[in-house]
mmCIF file as Biopython writes it, N, C-alpha, C and O atoms, coordinates in Angstrom:
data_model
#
loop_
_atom_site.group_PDB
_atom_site.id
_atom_site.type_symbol
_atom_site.label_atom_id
_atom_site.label_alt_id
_atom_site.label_comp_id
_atom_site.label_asym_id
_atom_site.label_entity_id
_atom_site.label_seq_id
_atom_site.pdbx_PDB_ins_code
_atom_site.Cartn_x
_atom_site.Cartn_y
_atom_site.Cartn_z
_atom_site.occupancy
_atom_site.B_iso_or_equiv
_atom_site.auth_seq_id
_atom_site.auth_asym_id
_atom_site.pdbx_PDB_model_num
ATOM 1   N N  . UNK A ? 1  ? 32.506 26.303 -12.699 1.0 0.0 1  A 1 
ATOM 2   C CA . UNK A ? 1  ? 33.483 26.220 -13.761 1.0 0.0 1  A 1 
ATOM 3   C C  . UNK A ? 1  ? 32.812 25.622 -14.997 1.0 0.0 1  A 1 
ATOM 4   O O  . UNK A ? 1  ? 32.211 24.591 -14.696 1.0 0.0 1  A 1 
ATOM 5   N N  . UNK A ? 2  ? 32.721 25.944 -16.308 1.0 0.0 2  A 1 
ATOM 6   C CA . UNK A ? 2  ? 32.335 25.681 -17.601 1.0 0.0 2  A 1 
ATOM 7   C C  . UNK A ? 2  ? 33.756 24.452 -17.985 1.0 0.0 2  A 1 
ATOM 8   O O  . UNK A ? 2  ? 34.932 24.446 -17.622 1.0 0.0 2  A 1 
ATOM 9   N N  . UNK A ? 3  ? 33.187 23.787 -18.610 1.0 0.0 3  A 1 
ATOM 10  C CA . UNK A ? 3  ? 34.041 23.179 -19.589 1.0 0.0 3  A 1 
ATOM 11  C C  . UNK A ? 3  ? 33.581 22.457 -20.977 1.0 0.0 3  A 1 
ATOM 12  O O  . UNK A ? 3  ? 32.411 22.181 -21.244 1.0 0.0 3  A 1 
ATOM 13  N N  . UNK A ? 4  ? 34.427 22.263 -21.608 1.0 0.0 4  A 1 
ATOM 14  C CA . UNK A ? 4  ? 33.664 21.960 -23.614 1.0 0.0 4  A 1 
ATOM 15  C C  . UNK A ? 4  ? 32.832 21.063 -23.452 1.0 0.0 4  A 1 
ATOM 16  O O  . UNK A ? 4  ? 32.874 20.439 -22.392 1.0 0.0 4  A 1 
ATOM 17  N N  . UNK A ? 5  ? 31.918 20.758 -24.361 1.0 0.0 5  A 1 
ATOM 18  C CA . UNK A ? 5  ? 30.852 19.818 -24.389 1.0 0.0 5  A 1 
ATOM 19  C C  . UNK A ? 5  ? 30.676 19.749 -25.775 1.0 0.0 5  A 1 
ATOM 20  O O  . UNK A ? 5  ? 30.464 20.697 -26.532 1.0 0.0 5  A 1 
ATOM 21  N N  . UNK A ? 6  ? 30.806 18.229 -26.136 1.0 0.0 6  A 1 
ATOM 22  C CA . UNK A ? 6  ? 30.199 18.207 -27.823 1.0 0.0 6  A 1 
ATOM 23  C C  . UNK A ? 6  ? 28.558 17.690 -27.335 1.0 0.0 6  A 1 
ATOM 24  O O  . UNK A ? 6  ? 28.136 17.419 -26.210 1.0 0.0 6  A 1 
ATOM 25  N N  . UNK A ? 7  ? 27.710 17.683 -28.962 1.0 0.0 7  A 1 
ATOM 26  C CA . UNK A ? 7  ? 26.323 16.996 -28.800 1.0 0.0 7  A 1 
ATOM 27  C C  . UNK A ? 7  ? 26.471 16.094 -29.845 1.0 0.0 7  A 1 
ATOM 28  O O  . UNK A ? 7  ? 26.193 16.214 -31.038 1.0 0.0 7  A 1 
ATOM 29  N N  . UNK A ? 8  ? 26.933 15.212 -29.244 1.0 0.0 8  A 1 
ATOM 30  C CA . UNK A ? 8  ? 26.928 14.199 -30.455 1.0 0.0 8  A 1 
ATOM 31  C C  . UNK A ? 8  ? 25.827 13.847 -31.405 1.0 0.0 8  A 1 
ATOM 32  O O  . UNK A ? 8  ? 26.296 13.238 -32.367 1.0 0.0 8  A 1 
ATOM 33  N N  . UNK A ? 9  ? 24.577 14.006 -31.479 1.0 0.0 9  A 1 
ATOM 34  C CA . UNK A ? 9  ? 23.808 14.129 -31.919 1.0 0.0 9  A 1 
ATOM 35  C C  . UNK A ? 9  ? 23.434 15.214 -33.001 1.0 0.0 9  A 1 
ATOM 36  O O  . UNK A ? 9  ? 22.306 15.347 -33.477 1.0 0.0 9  A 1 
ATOM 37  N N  . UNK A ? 10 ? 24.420 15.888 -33.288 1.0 0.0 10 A 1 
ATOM 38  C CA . UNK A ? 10 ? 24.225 17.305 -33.777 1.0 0.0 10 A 1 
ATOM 39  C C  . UNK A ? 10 ? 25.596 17.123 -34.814 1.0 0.0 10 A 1 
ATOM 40  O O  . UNK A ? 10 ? 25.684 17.508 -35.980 1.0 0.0 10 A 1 
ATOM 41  N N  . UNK A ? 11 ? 26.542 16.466 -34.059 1.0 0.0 11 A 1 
ATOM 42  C CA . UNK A ? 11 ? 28.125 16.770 -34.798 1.0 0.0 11 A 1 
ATOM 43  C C  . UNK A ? 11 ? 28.181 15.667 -36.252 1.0 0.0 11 A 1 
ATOM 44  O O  . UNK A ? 11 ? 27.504 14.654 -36.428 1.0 0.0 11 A 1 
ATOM 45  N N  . UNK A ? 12 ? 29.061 16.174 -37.025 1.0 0.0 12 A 1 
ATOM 46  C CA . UNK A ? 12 ? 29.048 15.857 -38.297 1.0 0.0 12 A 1 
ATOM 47  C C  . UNK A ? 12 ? 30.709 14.782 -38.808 1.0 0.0 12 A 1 
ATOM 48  O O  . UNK A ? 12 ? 31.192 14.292 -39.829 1.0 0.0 12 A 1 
ATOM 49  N N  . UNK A ? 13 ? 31.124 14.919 -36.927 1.0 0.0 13 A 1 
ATOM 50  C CA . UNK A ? 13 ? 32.958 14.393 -37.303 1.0 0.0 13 A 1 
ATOM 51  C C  . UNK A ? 13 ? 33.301 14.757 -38.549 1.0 0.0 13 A 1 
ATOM 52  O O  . UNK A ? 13 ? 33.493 14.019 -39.516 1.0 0.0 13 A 1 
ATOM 53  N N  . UNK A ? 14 ? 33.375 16.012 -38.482 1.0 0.0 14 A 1 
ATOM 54  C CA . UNK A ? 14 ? 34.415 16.989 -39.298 1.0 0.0 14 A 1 
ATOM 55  C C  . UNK A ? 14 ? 36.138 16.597 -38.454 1.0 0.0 14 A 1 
ATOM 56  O O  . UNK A ? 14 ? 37.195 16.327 -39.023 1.0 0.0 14 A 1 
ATOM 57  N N  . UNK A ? 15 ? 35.911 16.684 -37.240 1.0 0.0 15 A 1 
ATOM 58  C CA . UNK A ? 15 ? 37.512 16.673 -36.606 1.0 0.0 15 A 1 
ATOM 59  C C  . UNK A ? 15 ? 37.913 18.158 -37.337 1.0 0.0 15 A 1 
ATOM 60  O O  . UNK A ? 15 ? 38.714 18.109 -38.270 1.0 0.0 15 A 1 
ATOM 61  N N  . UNK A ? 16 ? 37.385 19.427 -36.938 1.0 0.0 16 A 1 
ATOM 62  C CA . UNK A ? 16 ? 38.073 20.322 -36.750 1.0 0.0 16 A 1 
ATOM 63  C C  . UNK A ? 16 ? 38.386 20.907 -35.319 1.0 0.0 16 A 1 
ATOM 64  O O  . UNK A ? 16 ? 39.373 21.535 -34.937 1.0 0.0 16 A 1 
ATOM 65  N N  . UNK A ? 17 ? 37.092 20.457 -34.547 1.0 0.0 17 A 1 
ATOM 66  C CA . UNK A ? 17 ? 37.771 20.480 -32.796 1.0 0.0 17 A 1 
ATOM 67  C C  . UNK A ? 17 ? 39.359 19.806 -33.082 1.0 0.0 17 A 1 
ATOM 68  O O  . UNK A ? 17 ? 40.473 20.324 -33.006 1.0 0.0 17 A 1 
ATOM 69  N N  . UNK A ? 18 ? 39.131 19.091 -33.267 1.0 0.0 18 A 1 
ATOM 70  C CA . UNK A ? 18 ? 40.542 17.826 -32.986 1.0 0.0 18 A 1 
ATOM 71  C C  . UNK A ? 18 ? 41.716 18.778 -33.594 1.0 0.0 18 A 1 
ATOM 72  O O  . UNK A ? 18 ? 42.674 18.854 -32.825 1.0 0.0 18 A 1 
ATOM 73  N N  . UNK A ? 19 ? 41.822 19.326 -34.484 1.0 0.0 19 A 1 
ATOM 74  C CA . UNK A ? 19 ? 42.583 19.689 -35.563 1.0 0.0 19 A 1 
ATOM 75  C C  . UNK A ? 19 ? 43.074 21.403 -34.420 1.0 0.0 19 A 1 
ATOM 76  O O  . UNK A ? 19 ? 44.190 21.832 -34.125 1.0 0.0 19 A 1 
ATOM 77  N N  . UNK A ? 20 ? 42.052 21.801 -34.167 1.0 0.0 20 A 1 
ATOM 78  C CA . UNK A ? 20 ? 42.267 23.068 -33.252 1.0 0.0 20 A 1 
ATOM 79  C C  . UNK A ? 20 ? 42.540 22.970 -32.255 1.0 0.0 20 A 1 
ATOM 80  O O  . UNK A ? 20 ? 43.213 23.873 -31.757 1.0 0.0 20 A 1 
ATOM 81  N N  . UNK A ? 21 ? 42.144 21.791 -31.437 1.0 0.0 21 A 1 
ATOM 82  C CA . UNK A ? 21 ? 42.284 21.704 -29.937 1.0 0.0 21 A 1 
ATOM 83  C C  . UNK A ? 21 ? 42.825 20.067 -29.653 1.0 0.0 21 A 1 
ATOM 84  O O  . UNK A ? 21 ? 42.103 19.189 -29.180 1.0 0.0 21 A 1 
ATOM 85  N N  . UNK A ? 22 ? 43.756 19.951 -29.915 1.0 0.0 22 A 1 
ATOM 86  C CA . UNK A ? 22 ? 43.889 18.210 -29.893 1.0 0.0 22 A 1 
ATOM 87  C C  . UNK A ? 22 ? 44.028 17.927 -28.547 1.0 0.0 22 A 1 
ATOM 88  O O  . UNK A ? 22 ? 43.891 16.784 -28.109 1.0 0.0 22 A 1 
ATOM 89  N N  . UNK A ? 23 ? 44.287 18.877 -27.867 1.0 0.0 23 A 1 
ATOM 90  C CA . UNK A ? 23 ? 44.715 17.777 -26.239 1.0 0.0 23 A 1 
ATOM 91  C C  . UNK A ? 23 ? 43.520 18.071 -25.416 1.0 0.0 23 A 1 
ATOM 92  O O  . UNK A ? 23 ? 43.423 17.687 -24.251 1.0 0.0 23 A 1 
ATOM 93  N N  . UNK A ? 24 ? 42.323 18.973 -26.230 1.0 0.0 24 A 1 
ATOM 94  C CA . UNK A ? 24 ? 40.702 18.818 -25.711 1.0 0.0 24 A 1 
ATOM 95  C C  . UNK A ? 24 ? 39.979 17.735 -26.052 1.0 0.0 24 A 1 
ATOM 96  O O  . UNK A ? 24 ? 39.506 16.937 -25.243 1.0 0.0 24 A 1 
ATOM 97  N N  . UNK A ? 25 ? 39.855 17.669 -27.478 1.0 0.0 25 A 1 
ATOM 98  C CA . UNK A ? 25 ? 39.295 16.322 -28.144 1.0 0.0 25 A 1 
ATOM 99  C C  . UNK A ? 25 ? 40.024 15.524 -29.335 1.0 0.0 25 A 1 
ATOM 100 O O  . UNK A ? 25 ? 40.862 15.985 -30.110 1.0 0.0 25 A 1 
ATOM 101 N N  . UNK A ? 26 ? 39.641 14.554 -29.309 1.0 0.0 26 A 1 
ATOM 102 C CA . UNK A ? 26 ? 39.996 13.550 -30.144 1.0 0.0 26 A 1 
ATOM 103 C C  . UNK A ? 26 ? 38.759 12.625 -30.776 1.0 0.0 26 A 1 
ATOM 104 O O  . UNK A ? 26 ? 37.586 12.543 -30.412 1.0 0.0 26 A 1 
ATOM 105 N N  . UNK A ? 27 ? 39.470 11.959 -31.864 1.0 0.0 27 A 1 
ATOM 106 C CA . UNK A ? 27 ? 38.094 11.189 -32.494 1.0 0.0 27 A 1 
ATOM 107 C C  . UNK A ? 27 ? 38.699 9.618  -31.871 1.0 0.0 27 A 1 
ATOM 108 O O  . UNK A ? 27 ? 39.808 9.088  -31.944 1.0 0.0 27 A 1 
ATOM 109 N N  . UNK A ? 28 ? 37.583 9.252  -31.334 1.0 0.0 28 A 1 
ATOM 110 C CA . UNK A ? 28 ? 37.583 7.472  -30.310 1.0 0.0 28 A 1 
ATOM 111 C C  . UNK A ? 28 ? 37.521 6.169  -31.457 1.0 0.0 28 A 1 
ATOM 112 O O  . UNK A ? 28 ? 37.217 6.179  -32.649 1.0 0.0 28 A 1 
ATOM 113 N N  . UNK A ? 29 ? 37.814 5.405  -30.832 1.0 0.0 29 A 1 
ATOM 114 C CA . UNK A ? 29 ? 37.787 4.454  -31.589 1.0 0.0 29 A 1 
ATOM 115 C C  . UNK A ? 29 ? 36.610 4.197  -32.667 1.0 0.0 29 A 1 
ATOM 116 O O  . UNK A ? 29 ? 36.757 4.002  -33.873 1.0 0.0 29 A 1 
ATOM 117 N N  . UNK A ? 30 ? 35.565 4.240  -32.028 1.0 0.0 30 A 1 
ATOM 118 C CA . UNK A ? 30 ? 34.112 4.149  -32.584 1.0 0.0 30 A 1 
ATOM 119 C C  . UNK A ? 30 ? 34.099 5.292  -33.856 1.0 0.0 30 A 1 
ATOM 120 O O  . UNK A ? 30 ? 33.382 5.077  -34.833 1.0 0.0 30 A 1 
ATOM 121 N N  . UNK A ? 31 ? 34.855 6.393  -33.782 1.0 0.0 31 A 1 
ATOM 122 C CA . UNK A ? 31 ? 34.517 7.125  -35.045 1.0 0.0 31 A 1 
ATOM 123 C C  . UNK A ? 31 ? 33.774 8.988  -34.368 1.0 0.0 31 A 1 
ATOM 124 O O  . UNK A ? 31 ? 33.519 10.035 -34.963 1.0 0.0 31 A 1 
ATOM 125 N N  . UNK A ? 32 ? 33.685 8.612  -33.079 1.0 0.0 32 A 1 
ATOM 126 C CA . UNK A ? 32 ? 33.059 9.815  -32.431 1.0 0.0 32 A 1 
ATOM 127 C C  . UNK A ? 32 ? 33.906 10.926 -32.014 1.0 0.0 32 A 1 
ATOM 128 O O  . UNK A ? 32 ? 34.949 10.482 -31.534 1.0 0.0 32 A 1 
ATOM 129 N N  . UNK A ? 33 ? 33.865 12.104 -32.012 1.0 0.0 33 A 1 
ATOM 130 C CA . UNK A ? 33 ? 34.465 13.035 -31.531 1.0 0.0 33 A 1 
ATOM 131 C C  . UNK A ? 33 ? 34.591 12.848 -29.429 1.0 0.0 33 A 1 
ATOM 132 O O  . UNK A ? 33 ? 33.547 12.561 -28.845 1.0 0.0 33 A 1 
ATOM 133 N N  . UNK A ? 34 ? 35.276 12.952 -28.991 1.0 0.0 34 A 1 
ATOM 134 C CA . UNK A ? 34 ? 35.373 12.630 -27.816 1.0 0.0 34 A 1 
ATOM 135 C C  . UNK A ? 34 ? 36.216 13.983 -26.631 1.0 0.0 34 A 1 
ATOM 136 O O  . UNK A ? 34 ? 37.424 14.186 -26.758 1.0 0.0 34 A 1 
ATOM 137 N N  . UNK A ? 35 ? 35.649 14.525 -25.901 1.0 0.0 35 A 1 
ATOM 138 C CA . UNK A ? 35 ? 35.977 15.215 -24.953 1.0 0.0 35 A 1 
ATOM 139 C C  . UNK A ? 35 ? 37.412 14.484 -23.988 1.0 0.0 35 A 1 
ATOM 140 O O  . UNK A ? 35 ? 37.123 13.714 -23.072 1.0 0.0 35 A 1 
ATOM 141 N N  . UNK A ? 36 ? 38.575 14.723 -24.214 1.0 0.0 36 A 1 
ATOM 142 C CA . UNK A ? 36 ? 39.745 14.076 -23.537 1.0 0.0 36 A 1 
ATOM 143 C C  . UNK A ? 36 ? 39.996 14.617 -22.040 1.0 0.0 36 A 1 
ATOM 144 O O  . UNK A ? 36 ? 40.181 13.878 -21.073 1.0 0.0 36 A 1 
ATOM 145 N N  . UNK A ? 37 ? 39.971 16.096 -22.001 1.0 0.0 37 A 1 
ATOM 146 C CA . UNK A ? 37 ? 40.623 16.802 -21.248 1.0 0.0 37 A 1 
ATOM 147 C C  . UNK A ? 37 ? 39.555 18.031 -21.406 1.0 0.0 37 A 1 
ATOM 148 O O  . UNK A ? 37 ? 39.207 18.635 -22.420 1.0 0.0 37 A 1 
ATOM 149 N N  . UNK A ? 38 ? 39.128 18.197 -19.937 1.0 0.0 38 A 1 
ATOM 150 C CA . UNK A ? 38 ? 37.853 19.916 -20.723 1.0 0.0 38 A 1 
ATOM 151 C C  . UNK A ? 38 ? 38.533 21.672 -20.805 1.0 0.0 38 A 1 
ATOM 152 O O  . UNK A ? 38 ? 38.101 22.778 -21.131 1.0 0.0 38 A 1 
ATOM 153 N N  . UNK A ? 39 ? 39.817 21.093 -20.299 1.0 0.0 39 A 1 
ATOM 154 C CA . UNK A ? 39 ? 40.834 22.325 -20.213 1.0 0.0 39 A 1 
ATOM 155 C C  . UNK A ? 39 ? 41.761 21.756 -20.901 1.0 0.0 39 A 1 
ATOM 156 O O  . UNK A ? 39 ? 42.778 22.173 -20.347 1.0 0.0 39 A 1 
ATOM 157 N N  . UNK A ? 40 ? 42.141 20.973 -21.874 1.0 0.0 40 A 1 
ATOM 158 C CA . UNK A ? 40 ? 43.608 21.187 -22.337 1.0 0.0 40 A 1 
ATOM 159 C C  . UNK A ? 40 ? 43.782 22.363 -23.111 1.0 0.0 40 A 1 
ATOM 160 O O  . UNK A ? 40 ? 44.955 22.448 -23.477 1.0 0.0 40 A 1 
ATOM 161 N N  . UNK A ? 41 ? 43.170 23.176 -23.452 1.0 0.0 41 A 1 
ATOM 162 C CA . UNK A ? 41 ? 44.157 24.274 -24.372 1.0 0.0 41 A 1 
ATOM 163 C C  . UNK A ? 41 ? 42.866 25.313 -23.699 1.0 0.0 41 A 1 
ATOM 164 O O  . UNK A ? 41 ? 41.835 24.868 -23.194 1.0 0.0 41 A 1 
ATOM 165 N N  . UNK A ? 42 ? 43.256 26.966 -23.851 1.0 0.0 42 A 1 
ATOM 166 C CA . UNK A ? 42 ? 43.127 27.692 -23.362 1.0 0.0 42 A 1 
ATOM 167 C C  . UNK A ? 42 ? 41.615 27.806 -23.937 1.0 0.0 42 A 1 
ATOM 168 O O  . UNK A ? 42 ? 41.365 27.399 -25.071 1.0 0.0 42 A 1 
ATOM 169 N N  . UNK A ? 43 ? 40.425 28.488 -22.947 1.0 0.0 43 A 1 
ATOM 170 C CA . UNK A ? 43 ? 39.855 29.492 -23.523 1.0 0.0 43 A 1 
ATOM 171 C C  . UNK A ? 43 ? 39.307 29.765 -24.575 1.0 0.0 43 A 1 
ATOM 172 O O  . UNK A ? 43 ? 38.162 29.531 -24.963 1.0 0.0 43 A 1 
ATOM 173 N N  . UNK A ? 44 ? 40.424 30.437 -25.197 1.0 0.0 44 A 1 
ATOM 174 C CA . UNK A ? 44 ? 40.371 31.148 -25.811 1.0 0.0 44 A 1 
ATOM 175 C C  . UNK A ? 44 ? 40.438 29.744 -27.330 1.0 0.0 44 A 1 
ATOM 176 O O  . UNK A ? 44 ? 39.543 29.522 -28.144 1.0 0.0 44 A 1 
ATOM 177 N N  . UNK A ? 45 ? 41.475 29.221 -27.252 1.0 0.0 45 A 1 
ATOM 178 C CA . UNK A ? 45 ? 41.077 27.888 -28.441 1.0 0.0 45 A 1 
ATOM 179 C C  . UNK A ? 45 ? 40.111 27.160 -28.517 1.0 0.0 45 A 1 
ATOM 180 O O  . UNK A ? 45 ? 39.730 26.669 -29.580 1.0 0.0 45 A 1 
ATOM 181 N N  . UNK A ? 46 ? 39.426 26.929 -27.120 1.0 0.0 46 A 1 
ATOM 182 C CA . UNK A ? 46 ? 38.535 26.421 -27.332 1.0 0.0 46 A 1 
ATOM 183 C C  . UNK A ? 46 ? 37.327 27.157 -27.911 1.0 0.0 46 A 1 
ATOM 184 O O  . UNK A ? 46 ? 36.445 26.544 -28.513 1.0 0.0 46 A 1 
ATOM 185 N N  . UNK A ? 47 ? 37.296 28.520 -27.717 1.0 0.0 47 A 1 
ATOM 186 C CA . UNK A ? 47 ? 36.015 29.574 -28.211 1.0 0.0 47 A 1 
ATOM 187 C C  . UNK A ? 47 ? 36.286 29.380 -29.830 1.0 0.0 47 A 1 
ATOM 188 O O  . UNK A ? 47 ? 35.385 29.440 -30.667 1.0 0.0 47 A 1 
ATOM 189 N N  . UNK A ? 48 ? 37.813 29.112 -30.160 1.0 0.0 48 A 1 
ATOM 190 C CA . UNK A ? 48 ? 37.900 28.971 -31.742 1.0 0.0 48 A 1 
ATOM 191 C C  . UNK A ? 48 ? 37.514 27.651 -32.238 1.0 0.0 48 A 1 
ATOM 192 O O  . UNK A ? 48 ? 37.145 27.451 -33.396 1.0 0.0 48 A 1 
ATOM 193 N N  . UNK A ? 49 ? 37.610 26.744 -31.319 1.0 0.0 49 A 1 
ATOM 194 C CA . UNK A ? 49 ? 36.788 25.939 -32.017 1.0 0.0 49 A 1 
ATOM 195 C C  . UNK A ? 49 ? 35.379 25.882 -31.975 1.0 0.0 49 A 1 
ATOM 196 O O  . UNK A ? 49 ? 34.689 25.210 -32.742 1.0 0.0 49 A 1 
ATOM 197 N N  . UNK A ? 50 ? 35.004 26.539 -31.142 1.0 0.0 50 A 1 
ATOM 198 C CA . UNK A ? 50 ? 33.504 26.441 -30.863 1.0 0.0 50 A 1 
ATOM 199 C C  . UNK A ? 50 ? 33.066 27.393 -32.501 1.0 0.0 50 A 1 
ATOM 200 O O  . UNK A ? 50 ? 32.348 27.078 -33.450 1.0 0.0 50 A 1 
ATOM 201 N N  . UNK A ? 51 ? 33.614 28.209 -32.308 1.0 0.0 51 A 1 
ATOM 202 C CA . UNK A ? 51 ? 33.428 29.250 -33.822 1.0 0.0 51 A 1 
ATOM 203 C C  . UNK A ? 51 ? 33.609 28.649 -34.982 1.0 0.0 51 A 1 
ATOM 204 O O  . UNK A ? 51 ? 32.832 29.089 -35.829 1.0 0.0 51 A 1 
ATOM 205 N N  . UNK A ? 52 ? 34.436 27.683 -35.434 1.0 0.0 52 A 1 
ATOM 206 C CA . UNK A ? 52 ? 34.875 27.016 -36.602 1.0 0.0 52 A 1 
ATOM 207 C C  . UNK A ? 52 ? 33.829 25.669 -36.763 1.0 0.0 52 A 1 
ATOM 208 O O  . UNK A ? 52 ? 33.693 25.099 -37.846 1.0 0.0 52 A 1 
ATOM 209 N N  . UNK A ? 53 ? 33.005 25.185 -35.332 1.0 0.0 53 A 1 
ATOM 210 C CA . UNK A ? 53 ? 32.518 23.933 -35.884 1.0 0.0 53 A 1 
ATOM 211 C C  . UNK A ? 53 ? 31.131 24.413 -36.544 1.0 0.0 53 A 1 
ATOM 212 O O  . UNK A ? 53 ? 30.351 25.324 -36.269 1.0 0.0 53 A 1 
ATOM 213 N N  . UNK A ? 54 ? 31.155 23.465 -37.480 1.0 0.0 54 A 1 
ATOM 214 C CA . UNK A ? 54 ? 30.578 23.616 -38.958 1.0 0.0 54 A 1 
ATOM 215 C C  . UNK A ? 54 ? 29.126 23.189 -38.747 1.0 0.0 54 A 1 
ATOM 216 O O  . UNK A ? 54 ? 28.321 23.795 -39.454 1.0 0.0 54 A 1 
ATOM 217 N N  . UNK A ? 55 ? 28.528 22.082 -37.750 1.0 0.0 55 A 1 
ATOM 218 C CA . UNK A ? 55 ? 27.364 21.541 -36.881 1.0 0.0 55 A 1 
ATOM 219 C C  . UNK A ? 55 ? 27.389 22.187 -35.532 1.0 0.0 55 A 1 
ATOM 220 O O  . UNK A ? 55 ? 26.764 21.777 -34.554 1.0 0.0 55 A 1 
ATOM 221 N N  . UNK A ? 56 ? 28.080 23.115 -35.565 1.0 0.0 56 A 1 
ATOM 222 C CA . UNK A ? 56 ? 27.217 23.869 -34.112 1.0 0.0 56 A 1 
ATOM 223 C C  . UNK A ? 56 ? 27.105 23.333 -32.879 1.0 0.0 56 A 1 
ATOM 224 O O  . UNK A ? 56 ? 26.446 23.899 -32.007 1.0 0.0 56 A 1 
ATOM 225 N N  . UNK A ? 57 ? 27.854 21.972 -32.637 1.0 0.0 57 A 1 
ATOM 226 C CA . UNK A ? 57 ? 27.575 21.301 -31.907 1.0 0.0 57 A 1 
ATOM 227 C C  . UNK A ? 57 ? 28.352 21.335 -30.013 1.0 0.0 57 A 1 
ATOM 228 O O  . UNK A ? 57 ? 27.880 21.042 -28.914 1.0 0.0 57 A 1 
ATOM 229 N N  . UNK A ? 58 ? 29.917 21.931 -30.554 1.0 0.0 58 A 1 
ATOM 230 C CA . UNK A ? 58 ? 30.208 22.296 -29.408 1.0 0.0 58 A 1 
ATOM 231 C C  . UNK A ? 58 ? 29.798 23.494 -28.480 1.0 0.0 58 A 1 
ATOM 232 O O  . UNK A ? 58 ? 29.369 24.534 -28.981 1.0 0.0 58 A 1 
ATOM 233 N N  . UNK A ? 59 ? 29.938 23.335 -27.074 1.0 0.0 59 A 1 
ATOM 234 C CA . UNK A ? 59 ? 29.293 24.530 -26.991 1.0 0.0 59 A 1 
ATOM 235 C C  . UNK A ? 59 ? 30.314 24.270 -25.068 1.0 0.0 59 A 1 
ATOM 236 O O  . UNK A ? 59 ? 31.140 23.467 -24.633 1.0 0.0 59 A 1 
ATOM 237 N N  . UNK A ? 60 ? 29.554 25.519 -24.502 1.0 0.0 60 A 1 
ATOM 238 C CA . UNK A ? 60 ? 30.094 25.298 -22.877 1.0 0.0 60 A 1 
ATOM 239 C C  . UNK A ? 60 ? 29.378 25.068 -21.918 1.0 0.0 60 A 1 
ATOM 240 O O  . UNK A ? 60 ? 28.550 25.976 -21.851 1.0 0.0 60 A 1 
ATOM 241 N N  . UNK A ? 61 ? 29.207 24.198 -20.967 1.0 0.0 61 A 1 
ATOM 242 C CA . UNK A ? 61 ? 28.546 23.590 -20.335 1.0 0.0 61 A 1 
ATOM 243 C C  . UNK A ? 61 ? 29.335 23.866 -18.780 1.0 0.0 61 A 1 
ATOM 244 O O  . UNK A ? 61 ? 30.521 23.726 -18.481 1.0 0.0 61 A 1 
ATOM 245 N N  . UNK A ? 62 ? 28.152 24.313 -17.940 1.0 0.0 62 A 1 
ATOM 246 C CA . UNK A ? 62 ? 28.715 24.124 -16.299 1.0 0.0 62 A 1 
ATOM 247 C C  . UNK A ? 62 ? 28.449 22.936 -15.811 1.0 0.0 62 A 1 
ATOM 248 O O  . UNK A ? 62 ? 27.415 22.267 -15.825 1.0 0.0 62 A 1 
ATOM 249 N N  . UNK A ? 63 ? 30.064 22.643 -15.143 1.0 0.0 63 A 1 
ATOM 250 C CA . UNK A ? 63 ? 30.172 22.020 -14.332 1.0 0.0 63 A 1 
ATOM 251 C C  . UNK A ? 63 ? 29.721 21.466 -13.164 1.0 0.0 63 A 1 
ATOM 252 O O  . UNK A ? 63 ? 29.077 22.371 -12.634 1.0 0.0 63 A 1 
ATOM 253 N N  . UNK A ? 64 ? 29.691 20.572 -12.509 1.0 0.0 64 A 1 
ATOM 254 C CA . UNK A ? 64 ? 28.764 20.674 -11.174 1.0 0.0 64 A 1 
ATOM 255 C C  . UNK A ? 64 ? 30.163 20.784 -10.046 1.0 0.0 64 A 1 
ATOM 256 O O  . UNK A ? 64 ? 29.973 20.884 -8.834  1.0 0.0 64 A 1 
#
């Protein structure tokens, strides 16, 4: 099973994941984009956010 993966190292905290997929990620206290849930919204939202982020940073990652 795949689920979202940011690289924090790469991301720019735009918060447009957040904005597209809020019950996937959220921004944490610290200021970081944060993985909540690796399925809250479908698929298919998550491929839109993967398409919309601006640092390239999300992407899909298998599970173990």
């Amino acid at each position: 099973m795949k689920t979202a993966d940011v690289d924090l190292s790469r991301c720019s905290m735009c918060g447009i994941c957040v904005d597209l997929c809020p019950m996937t990620f959220k921004i944490n206290d610290a200021g970081y984009i944060e993985v909540i849930h690796p399925h809250g919204e479908s698929e298919e939202d998550i491929n839109e956010a993967i398409r919309n982020c601006r640092s390239e940073c999300i992407s899909w990652k298998e599970s173990q």
